[in-house]
C-alpha positions in Angstrom: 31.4 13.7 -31.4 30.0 10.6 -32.3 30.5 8.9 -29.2 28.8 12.0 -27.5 25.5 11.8 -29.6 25.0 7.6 -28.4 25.6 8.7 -24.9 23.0 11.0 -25.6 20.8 8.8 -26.9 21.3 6.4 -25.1 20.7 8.8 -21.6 17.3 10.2 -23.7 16.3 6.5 -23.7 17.0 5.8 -20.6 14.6 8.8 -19.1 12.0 8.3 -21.6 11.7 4.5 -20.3 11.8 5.5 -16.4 9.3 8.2 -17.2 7.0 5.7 -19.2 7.3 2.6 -16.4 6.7 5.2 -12.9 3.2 6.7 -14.5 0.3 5.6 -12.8 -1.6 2.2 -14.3 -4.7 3.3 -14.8 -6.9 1.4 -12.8 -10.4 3.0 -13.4 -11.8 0.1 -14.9 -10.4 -2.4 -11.9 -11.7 0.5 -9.6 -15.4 0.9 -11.3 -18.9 -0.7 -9.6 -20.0 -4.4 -11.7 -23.2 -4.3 -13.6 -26.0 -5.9 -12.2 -25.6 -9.1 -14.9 -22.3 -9.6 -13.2 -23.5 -10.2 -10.2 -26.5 -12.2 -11.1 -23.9 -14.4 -12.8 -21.8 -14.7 -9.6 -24.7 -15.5 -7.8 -25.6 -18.0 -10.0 -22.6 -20.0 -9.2 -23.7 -20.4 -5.6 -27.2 -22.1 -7.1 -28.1 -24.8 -4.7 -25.5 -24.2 -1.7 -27.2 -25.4 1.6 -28.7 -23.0 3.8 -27.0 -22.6 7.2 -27.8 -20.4 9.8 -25.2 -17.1 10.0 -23.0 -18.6 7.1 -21.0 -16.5 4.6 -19.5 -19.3 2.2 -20.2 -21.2 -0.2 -20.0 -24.1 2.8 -23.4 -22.5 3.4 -25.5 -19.0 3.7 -27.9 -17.3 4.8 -29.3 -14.9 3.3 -27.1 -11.7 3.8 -23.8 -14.1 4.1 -24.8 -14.9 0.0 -26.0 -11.4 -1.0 -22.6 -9.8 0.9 -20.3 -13.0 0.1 -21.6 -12.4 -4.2 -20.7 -8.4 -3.9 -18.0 -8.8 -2.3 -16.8 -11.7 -5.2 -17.1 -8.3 -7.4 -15.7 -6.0 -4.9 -18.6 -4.4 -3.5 -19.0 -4.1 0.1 -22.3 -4.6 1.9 -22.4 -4.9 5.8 -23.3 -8.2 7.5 -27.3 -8.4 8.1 -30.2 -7.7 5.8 -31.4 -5.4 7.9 -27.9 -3.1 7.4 -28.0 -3.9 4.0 -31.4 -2.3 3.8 -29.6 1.2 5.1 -27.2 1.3 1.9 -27.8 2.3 -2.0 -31.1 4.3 -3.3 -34.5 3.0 -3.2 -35.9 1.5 -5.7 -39.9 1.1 -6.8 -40.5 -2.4 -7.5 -41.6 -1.6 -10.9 -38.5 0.1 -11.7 -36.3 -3.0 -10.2 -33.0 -3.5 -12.0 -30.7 -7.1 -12.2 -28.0 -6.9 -9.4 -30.4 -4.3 -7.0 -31.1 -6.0 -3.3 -34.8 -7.2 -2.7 -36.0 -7.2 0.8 -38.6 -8.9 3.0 -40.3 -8.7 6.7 -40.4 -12.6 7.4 -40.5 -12.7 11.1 -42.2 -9.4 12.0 -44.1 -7.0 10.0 -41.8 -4.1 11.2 -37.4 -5.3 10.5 -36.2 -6.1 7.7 -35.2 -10.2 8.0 -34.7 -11.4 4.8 -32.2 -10.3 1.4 -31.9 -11.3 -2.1 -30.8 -9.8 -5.7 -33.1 -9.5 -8.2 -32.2 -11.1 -11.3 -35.2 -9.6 -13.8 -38.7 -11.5 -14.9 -39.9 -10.7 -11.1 -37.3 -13.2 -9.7 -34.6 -13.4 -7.1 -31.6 -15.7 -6.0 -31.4 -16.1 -2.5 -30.0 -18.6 0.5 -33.3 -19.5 2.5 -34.3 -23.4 3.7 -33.6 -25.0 0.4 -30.4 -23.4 0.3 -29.0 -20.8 -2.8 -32.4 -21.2 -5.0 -34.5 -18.7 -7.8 -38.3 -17.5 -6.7 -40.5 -15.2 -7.7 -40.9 -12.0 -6.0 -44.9 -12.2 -6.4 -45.3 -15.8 -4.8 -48.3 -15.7 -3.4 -48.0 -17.7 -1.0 -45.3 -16.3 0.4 -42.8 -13.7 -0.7 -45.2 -11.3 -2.1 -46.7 -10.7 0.8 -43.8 -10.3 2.5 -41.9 -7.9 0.2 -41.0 -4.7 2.1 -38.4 -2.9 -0.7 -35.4 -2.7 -2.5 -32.5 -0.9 -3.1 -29.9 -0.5 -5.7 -26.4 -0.4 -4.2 -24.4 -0.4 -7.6 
């Protein structure tokens, strides 16, 4: 009888391990969006990579190869062109602007959407433009103020 019960035990053990090792790994966590910090800190890393026209590495951006090469370092998918970018997430009021939400200019015409950058917080945003991967202030008057046309939060 013995003999019986360590089969038995043995066969209990057995199933309790298979049962244990075939459940789904939770992958919620792997799964869920990055905070805005996180991709201000991925972003960061690209800090003065040369600007080069229709580029989407770190060999050199522009501006929608950075913002879509830095989401898509924290698997977040955002289509090619600021200008598609601009159709994705919720709008956002620039007073209510969040780290890791997509600011966006008219440079070249007052009516499409040209240029894309995340917003970092203190009225500032990381983008690829002629300096390459650089930090500017979304109120620069001489420039980007003017020029600022919306944002939206994608995470």
């Amino acid at each position: 009888m013995t003999m019986l019960k360590k089969a038995l035990v043995s066969l209990f053990a057995v199933i309790t391990f298979a049962a244990v090792i075939t459940q789904p790994i939770n992958t919620a966590s792997a799964a869920s969006k990055p905070t805005g910090s996180a991709i201000v800190k991925e972003g960061k890393k690209y800090l003065g990579v040369r600007y080069k026209y229709g580029g989407t590495t770190p060999k050199g951006f522009d501006c929608s190869g950075f913002t879509s090469y830095t989401f898509k370092k924290k698997n977040v998918k955002l289509p090619r062109t600021a200008a598609e970018q601009y159709k994705k997430g919720k709008s956002v009021s620039k007073k209510n602007l969040k780290s890791g939400d997509l600011v966006f200019f008219k440079t070249t015409s007052k009516k499409k959407i040209s240029h894309v950058g995340i917003y970092i917080g203190n009225n500032k945003f990381i983008h690829s433009a002629g300096k390459g991967v650089s930090i500017t202030s979304i109120n620069d008057p001489y420039y980007w103020k003017s020029k600022y046309a919306g944002a939206k939060r994608v995470l």
